[in-house]
N, C-alpha and C positions, 0 to 999 in steps of 0.2 A: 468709331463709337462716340456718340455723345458724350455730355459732361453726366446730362441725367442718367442714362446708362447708366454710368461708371458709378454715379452716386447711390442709385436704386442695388448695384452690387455688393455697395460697403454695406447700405444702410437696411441689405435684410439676410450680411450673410449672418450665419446663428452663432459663431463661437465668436464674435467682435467684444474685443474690448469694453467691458462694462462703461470708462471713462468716456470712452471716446464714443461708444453710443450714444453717451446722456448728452455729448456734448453735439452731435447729429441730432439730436431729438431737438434740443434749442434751436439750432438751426432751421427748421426745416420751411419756418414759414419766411425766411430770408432768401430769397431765390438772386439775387446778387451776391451773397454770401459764400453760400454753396457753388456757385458757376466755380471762383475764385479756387474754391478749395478742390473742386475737381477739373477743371477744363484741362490740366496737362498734366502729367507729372511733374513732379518737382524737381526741375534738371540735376543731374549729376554732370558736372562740368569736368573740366580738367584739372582743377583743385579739391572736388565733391562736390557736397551740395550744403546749400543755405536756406533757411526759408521762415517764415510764422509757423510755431509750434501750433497744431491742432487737427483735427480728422480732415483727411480727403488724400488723396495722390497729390496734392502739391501743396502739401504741407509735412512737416516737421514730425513725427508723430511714430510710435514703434515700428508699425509694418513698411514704414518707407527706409529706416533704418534698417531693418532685417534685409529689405528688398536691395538697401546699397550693398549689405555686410552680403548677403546672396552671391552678386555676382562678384565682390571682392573674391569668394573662398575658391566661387570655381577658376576663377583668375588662377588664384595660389594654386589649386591641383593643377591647373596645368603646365604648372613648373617643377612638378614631381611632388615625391614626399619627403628631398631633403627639404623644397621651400615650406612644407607641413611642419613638418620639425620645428625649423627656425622659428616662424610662426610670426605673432603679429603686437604690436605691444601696443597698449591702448591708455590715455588719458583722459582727461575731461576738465573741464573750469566749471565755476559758481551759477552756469544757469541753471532756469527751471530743465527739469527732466536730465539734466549732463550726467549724472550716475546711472541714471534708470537706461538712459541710450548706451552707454559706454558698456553696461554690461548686458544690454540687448547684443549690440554687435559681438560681445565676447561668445556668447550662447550661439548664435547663430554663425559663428566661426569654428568654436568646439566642435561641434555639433555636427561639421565635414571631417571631425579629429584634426582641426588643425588648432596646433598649440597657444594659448594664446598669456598675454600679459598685461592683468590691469593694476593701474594705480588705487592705490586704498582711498586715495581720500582725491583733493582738487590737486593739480598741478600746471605748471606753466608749461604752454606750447613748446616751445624750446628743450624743457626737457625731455618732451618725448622723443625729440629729434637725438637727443643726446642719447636717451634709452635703447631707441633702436641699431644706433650705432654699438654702444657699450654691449647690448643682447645678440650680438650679430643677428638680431630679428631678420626675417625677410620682407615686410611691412610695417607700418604702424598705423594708426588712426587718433585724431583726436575730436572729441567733442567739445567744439565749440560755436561761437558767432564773433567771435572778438569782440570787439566797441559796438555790435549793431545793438537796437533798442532792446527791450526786457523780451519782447513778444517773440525774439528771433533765436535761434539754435545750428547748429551746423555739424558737419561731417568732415574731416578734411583727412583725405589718405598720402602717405609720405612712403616712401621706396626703402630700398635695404641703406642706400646710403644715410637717409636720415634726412634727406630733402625731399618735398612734396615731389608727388609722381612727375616723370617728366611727359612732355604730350605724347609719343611713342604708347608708354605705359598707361599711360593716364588714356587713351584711347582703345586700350586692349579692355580694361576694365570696364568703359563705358560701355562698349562692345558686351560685355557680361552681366551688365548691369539691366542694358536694354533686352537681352534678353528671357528676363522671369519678368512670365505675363502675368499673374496675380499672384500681387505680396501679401493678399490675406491667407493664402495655403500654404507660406512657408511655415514650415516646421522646426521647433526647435527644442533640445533638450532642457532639462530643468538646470538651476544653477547650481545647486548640492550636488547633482549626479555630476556633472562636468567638474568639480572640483576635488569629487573622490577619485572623477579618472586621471587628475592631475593632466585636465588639457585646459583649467584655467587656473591661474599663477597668482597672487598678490605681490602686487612690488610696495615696496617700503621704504622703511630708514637708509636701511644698505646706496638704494640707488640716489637717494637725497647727496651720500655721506659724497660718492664719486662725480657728482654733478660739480659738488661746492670744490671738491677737489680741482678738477680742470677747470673753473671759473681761477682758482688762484694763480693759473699762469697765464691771463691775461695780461697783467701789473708790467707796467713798463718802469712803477718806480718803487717797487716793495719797502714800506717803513713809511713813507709820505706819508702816511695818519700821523705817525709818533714827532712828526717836526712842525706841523702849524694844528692850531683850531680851529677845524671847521665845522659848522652846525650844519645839521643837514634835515630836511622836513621831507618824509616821504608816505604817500597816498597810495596803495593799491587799489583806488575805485573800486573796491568790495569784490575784489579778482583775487588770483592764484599767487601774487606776489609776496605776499605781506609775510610768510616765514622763509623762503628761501633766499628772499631780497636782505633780510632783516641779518639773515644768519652767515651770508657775504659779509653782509659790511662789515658786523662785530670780527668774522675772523682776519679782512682784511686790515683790523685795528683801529674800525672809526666807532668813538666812543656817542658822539654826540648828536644821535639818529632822533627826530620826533615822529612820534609815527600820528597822521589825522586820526583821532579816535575814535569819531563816527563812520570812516572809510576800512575800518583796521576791517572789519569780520564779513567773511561772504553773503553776500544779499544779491538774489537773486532777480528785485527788484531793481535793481541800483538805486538805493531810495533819497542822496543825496546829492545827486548831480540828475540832469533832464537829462544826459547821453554820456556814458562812459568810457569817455572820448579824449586822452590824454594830448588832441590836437586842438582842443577847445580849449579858449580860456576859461571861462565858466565855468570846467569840471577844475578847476586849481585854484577855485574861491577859497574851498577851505585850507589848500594849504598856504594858499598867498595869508588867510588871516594869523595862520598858526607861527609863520614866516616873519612874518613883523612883529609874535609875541615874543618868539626865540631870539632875534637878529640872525638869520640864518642867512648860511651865506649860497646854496642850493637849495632848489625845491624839484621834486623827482614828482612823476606819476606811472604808472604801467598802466595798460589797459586789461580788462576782463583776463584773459588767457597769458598776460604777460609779454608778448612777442612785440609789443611796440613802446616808446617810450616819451615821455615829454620831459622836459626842463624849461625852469622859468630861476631868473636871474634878477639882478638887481642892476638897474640903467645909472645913469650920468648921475640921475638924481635923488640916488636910495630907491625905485618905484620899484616891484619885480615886473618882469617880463616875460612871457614864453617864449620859447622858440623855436621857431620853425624847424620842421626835420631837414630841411636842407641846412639850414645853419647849427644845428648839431650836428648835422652828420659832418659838417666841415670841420666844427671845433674838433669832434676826435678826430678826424682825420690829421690835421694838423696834428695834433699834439701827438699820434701815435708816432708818423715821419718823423717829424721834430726828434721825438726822443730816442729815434733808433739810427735815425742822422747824427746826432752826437757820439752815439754807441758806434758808429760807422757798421751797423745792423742793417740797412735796407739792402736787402738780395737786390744783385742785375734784373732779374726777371720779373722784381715782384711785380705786381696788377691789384688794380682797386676797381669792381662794378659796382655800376651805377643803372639806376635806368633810365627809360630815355622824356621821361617827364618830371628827372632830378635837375635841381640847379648847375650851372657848369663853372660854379664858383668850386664847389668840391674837386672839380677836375682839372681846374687850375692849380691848386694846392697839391694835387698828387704830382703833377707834372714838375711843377718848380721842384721837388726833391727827387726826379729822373725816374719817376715810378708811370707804367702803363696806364692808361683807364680805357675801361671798354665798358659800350652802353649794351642792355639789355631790355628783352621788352618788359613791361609794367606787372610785378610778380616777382615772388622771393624765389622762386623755384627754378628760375631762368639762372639766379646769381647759385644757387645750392647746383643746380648741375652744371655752370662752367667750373665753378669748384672742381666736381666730379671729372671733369675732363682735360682740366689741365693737371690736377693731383696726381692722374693716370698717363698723361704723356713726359710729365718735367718738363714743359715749357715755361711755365710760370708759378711761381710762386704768392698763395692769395695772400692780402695784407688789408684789406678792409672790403664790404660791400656793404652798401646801402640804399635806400629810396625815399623819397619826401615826406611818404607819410607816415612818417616816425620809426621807420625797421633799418635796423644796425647788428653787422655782425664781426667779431673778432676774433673770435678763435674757432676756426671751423671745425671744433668736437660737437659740435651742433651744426644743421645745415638751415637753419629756418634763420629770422631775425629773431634776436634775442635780447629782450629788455633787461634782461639780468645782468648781461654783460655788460651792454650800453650804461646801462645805471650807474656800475662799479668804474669803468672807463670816467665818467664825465665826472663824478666825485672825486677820482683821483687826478683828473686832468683841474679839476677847480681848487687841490691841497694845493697843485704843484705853482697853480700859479696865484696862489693866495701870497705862497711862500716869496713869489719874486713881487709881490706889492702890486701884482694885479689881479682882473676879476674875468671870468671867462665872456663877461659883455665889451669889456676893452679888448679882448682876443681878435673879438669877432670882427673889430671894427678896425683892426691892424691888418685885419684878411681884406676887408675892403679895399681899405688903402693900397693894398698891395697888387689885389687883382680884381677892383671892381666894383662898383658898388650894386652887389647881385640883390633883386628882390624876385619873388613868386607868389604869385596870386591861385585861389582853387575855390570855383566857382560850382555849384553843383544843382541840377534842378530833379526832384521825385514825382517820378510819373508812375503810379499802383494802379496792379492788376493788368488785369487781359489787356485792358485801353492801353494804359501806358506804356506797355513792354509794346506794341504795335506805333506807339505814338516815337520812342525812341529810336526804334529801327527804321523808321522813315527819316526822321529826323537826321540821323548821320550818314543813310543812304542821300540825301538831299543835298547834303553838303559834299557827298561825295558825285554826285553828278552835276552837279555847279559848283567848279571848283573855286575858292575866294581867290581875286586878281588884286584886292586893296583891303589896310584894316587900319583906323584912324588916320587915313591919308598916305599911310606907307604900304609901298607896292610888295607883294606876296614875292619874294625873290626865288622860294621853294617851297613843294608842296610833298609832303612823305604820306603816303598811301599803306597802310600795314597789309590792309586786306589785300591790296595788288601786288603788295611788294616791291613798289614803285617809286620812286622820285622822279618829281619832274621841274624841271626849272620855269621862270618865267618868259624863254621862249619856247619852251616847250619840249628842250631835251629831257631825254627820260635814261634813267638807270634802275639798275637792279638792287633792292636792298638784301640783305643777307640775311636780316631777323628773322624769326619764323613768323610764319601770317596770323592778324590779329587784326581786330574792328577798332584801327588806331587811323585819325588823319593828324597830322601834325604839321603846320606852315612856319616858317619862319622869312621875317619878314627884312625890310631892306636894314636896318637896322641893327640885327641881329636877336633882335626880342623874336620871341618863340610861345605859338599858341599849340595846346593840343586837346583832343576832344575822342574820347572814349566811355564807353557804359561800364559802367559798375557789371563787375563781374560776381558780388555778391550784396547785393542793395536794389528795390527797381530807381536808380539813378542812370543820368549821363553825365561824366565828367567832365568840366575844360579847364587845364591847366595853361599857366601864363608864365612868365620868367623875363625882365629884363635886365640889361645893366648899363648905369650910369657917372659921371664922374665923381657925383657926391647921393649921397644919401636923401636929397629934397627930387633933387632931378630923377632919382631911380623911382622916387613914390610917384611923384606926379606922371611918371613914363607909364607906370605900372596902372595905375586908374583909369590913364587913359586909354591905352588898350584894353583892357578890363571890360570897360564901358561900353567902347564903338565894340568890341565884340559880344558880347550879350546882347546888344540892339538888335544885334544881325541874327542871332540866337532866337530870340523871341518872335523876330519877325519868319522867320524859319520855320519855327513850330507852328504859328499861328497859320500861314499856306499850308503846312501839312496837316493841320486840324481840320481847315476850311475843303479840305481835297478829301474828305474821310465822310464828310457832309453831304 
């Protein structure tokens, strides 16, 4: 079926959405417009789906919502009616439509009588991971997009354990998902009726009151508020954060929290940063000003949904600084071993994941305190179900997991990354080491010294619509049938294939990788610097990550630029033959 098809479908069936009409009638004289919003559906992936809020099959919009919750419900029936029961517990963050979707998919979950559980107002990603576990739910769902622009929305489904679907699951559902051929004849009951039949639920105070609860035994140092002064400046970027972050810290005993005041309240525009993105500096202008009004000696940020976090510190010379999710993720690492190596706490077995386009200065630090690290592919769901499966065998005991771009997790009563925790962790990693007359930028740089001077670069280029999702899939097919043999003069010593499942060295021996298969190339070159190159799984982006290490800090930047560099050349020149071949 065509796109026009598909659009002449929506745009004359008779019970449509009065909104979404009016917004089809604007349309209509934009025929690039329209292609966009109908030529596919809007993939349901193996995390959900993500997209631009608005009328068409590949877009954001009630019926495509319905059409995900559709094949979620018959998922659940075919796990019986104790997984009915259990049911399915739902959240949402600060975007346009996140209430109106969250209790779409409740209606149209009800609505099979399977039980379901929404949050009353916004809440953090994390929590509902924490919910589903607490509810022995046998699913969850949350509405969001995380950090992507104001325009964007999403769907993301998570398992009984509380970590997003694993592929398995997450493939049975898609399987159900692709199966309802028109999501404008799904039917669904009103929302009074489903809550007089008590098959839809309001969560509250109650589940706030247990969340903060198991947040307080994260604390490696309970009281370290009560022995030094530290100011602390924190920005929820007009996200889910700002009372459950707010209501840690005071129980955890920090007095002297600023909160950005134009960041404090949900806006669904994000109206004061260009991208609510706690890995940009940009988005931490206002708390770096608020930072130098206070003297603070942390500045925090969360993104939209919570699940990711940033920190910015203050360098050599009073300036703040952010920092990168590898280099948080190390400080707490550190400082968590550190504190349970004193305690003589760190289990034989325990394990710390990572994925496999994190810094390997993290996995230096696990090592030197005799802890496991095992990489995972690019994805919180990968670190939420080895959780799951060594929890159920006793092999290993978890003790941290993380990934670069900004997701950290600690106490696994949650299976997602959780900015909540990370938040409360690196405040009280900065009391403890206020208290010994240092700053967690002098930590960082102790970690160098120690094992490296680690830096990571993340380069990224946006290619929209039909073109560019064809333009990126060429693109990393290209690099994958010419493989790179040199990259700023250093020979490709290995070349890691996700999608073959492959390594092959630079004569040519090949082995078996073990990760599950995924559209990942990854080289590492003679040196030991490591490039990798994957698409946004929820963005039309492709990604290349970089990582080297050097014996000081001039020589790791300048290492780092220059691969940087000569690979993008090779990028551009890349893209421009697979444009020119499309011609």
């Amino acid at each position: 079926m065509t796109w026009q098809h598909t659009y002449e479908r929506w745009s004359s069936f008779q019970g449509l959405d009065e909104e979404i009409a009016s917004q089809l009638n604007e349309m209509k004289e934009d025929e690039k417009h329209l292609e966009d919003a109908f030529y596919k559906n809007l993939e349901f992936g193996t995390g959900g789906m993500r997209g631009v809020i608005g009328p068409g099959t590949n877009r954001m919009n009630l019926y495509t919502i319905r059409k995900a919750s559709e094949g979620l419900a018959r998922y659940i029936e075919n796990h019986g009616e104790d997984a009915k029961k259990r049911g399915v517990a739902i959240a949402y963050d600060s975007r346009h439509k996140s209430p109106e979707f969250a209790m779409e998919a409740a209606r149209t979950l009800a609505t099979h009588g399977i039980q379901t559980y929404v949050f009353s107002e916004l809440r953090p990603t994390p929590q509902l991971s924490f919910a589903v576990r607490d509810l022995n739910a046998f699913s969850g769902i949350v509405i969001t997009a995380s950090h992507n622009p104001p325009e964007y929305n999403g769907y993301k489904v998570y398992g009984e354990d509380g970590a997003q679907l694993n592929l398995a699951d997450a493939e049975a559902v898609i399987e159900k998902v692709n199966e309802v051929e028109n999501e404008l004849l799904i039917q669904v009951e009103t929302e009074d009726a489903l809550k007089s039949r008590g098959l839809i639920t309001m969560l509250g105070d109650e589940m706030d009151r247990q969340y903060v609860d198991k947040l307080m035994t994260i604390s490696e140092n309970p009281g370290i508020s009560g022995e030094v002064d530290l100011k602390i400046v924190f920005t929820p970027l007009h996200g889910t954060a700002n009372k459950p972050l707010r209501q840690s810290l005071k129980a955890y005993g920090y007095e002297n929290v600023y909160i950005v005041e134009e960041q404090e309240q949900p806006d669904a525009e994000f109206s004061t940063v260009k991208s609510p993105n706690p890995e940009e500096q940009a988005a931490f202008e206002l708390a770096i000003r608020d930072g130098k009004k206070h003297d603070a000696d942390i500045l925090i940020a969360t993104d939209p949904d919570a699940d990711r976090l940033g920190v910015a510190v203050k360098n050599e010379v009073g300036e703040y600084v952010l920092l990168t999710g590898n280099q948080t993720g190390s400080l707490l690492l550190h400082y968590i071993l550190s504190q349970k190596a004193e305690k003589n706490n760190i289990p034989e077995n325990g394990i710390v994941f990572k994925t496999i386009v994190t810094s390997q200065l993290g996995e230096k630090v696990a090592r030197s305190f005799g802890a496991e690290v095992e990489d995972v592919l690019t994805g919180f769901k990968f670190i939420g179900e080895k959780i799951k499966q060594y929890n159920g065998d006793g092999s290993h005991s978890f003790l941290f997991g993380y990934e670069e771009s900004y997701g950290y997790l600690i106490g696994d009563f949650a299976r997602d990354k959780d900015a909540i925790q990370a938040a409360l962790l690196a405040v009280e990693a900065c009391a403890y080491y206020k208290k010994q007359g240092n700053t967690l930028y002098e930590v960082l740089f102790e970690l160098f010294e120690n094992h490296g001077y680690h830096r990571e670069n993340l380069k990224s280029m946006t290619l929209k619509g039909k073109e560019g999702a064809e333009q990126i899939s060429a693109l990393i097919d290209e690099f994958r049938r010419q493989p790179l043999t040199v990259v700023n003069g250093m020979s490709v010593v290995m070349t890691e294939d996700y999608a073959t499942q492959t390594k092959v060295d630079a004569e040519g021996k090949s082995e078996k990788l073990t990760l599950p298969s995924s559209n990942v190339i990854k080289y590492i070159l003679e040196d030991g610097s490591w490039i990798c190159l994957r698409p946004s799984g929820t963005e039309p982006k492709v990604k290349f990550y970089f990582g080297v290490v050097g014996k000081d800090n001039d020589e790791s930047a300048k290492k780092l630029e220059e691969i940087t560099n000569s690979f993008m050349d090779i990028v551009e020149h890349t893209l421009n033959s697979v444009k020119n071949l499309k011609v």
